[in-house]
N, C-alpha and C positions, 0 to 999 in steps of 0.2 A: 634802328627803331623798328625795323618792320620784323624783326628777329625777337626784338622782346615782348612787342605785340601779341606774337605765335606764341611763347611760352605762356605769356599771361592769358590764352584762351582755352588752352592746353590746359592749364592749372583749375581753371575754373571749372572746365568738362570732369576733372577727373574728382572735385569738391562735391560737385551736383551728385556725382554718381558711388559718396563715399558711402554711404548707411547698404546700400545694396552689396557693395562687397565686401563688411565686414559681418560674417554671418554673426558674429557675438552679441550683435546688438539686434538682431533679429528678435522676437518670443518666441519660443515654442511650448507647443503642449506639455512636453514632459519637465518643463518646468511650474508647472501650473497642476501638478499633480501627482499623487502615490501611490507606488504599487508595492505588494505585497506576493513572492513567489512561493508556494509551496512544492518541493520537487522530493522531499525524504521519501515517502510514501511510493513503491514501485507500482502499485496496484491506478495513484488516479494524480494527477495534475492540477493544483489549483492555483487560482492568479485572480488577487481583488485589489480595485485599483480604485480609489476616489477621485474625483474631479469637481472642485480646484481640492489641491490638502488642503486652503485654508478658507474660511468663509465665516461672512458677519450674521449674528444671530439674525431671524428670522430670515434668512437665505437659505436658497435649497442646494442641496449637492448629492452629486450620486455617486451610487456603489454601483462597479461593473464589476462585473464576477466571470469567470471561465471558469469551467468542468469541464475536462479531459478524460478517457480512461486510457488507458496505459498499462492495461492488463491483458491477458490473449483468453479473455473470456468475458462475458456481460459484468459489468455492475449494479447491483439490484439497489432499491431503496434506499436511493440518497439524498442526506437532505443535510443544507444548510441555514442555520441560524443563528440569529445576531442577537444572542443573552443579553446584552450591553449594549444600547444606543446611546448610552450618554445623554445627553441634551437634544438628542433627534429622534423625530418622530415617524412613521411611517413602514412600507412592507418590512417585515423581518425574515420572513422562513421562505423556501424552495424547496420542493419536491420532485425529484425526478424518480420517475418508478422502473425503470431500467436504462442503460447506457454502455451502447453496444466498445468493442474495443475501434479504439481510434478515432473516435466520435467525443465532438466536441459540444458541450450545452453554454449560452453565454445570455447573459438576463441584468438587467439594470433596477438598482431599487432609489427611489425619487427620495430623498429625507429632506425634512424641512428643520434646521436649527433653532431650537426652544431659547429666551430671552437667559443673562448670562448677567452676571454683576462685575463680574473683571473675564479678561481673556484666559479660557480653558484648552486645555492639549487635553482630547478627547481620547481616551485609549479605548478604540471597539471592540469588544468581545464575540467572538461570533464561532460557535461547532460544526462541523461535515462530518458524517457518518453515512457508512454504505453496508451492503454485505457483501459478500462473493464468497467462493467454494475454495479449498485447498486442495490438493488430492497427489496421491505418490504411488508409486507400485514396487513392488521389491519380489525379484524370481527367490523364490527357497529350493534348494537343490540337495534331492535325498537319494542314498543308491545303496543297492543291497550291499551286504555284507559282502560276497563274493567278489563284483564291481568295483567298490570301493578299494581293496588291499590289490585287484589287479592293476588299477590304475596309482595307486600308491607305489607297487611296486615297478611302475612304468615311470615314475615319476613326474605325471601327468594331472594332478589332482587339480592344480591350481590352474588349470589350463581351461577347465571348467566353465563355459562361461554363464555369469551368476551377473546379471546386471539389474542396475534401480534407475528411476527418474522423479521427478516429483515438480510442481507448477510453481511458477515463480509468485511470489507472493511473499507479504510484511511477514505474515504465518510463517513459521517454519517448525513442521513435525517427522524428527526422526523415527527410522526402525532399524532396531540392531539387535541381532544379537551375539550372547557371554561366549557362546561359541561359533569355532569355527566353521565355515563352510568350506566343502557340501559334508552331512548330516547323513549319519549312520543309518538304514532302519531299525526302528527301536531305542531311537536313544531319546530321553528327554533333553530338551531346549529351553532356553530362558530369554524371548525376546523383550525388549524393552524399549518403551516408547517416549521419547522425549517434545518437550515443547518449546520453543521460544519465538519470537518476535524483533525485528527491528523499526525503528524509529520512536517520536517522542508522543506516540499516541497512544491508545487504552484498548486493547482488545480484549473479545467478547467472543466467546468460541458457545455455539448452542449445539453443535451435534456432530458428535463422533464415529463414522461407521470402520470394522472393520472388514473386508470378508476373508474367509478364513481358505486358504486353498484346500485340496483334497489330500496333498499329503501329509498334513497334519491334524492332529486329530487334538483338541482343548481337553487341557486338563485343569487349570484355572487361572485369572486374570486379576489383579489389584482393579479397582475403579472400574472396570467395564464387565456387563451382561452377556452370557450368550443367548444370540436369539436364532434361532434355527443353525443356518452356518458365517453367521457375523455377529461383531461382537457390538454391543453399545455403552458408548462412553456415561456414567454414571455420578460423575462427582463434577463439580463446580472445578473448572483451572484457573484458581487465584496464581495472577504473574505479581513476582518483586523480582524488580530491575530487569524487566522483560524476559523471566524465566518460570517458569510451574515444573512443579515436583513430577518425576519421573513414575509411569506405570510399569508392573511387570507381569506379563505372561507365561505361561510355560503350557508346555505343546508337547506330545510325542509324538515322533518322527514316523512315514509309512509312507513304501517305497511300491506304488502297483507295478514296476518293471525295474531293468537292474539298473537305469537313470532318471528319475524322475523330475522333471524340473518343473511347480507349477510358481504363479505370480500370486503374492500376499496387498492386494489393493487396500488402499486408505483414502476414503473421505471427510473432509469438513467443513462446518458452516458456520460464519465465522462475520462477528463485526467490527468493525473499525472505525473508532471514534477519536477526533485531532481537532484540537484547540488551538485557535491562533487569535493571533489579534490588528488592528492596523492603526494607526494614530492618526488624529486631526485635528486644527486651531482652532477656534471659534473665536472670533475675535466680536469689540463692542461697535 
């Protein structure tokens, strides 16, 4: 008796203390809410999160937002806006007028849910746009006539060293060019400048700088100006399927010593515009 007594108290302790160690039956927050990640974009990080996702008209729910940058340079003029509240009313836009790298902005907008005649799945519409800079540098490597065949005849040409870099970025603006390096004195050259982008957003490119190094000298350029010794971008870069049509330059080549090697620098300025959306119930 006194054996089944213990089991039956034993049993009871372990009833009282069942809802505590079954975590499933617990709530949590992240049931009671939605988020949305944006991470395509290498330049900025966005993350909006509603709380609750679902909520009865005339109830209020908020948007929490995070802005990250994730670039290794400022973020200029960002802002985001919710085109589409659906049935809610309340802030819509954010402005941030610069956001350093690695730095995080985080803001909550109050909406109040507008009266409803049956239960709606709200799809919110809302834009981020920013600016920031591109920039690449590319050595051009020219050697006299003499130079040039002694080291060919050394078999040392390629040995040259001719290097580029360029900032990470959705942006991406090539320079190449038709010929070989390193460049003859006196010969013309045909560099050509490409463009493209990744992800599912709309870029906006406002200004083009070239500068031109000293051992080439312009002789003419598709779509861009010479202004003193750089060149400026001239024509509108409509992208289809994240690509714009190719420019071409041409240059002759000038060699002040029998190795000249200077850096051909490219700047640009450049906007970034991404649509996203996030859903929400509105129930009666």
């Amino acid at each position: 008796m006194r054996y089944l007594l213990l089991l039956a108290i034993v049993f009871v302790s372990l009833c009282t203390q069942l809802p505590i160690e079954i975590p499933f039956l617990t709530p949590s927050v992240q049931q009671s809410s939605f988020a949305l990640e944006v991470t395509s974009d290498p330049d900025i990080y966005l993350k909006v999160e509603t709380l609750p996702k679902e909520v009865k008209e005339g109830k209020n729910i908020s948007m929490i937002f995070e802005v990250r940058n994730e670039a290794n340079s400022d973020l200029e003029n960002i802002n985001v806006y919710a085109y589409d509240q659906c049935v809610f009313s309340g802030d819509n836009k954010k402005s941030i007028s610069m956001l350093k790298p690695d730095r995080t902005e985080r803001w909550t907008w109050k909406w109040k849910a507008g009266n409803i005649e049956l239960p709606t799945d709200c799809n919110i519409k809302f834009r981020t746009d920013y600016e920031n800079d591109f920039s690449l540098s590319q050595d051009v490597a020219v050697l006299t006539e003499s130079e040039y065949y002694i080291k060919e005849q050394e078999g040392i040409l390629e040995d040259i060293p001719i290097s580029s870099s360029s900032s990470s970025s959705p942006l991406s603006i090539s320079v190449g060019f038709l010929e070989n390096q390193p460049f003859v004195d006196g010969d013309e050259v045909t560099m050509s400048i490409g463009y493209s982008y990744i992800g599912e957003g709309i870029m906006n490119i406002s200004d083009i700088t070239i500068s031109i190094p000293s051992n080439l000298e312009f002789v003419s350029c598709s779509d861009y100006n010479k202004v003193d010794t750089s060149l400026k971008l001239t024509r509108k870069l409509n992208f289809i399927n994240n690509k714009a049509s190719s420019s071409n330059c041409k240059f002759t080549t000038k060699a002040s010593q029998p190795m000249d090697i200077k850096s051909l620098s490219l700047t640009a300025r450049y906007k970034y515009v991404l649509d996203n959306s996030i859903s929400v119930r509105v129930k009666k």
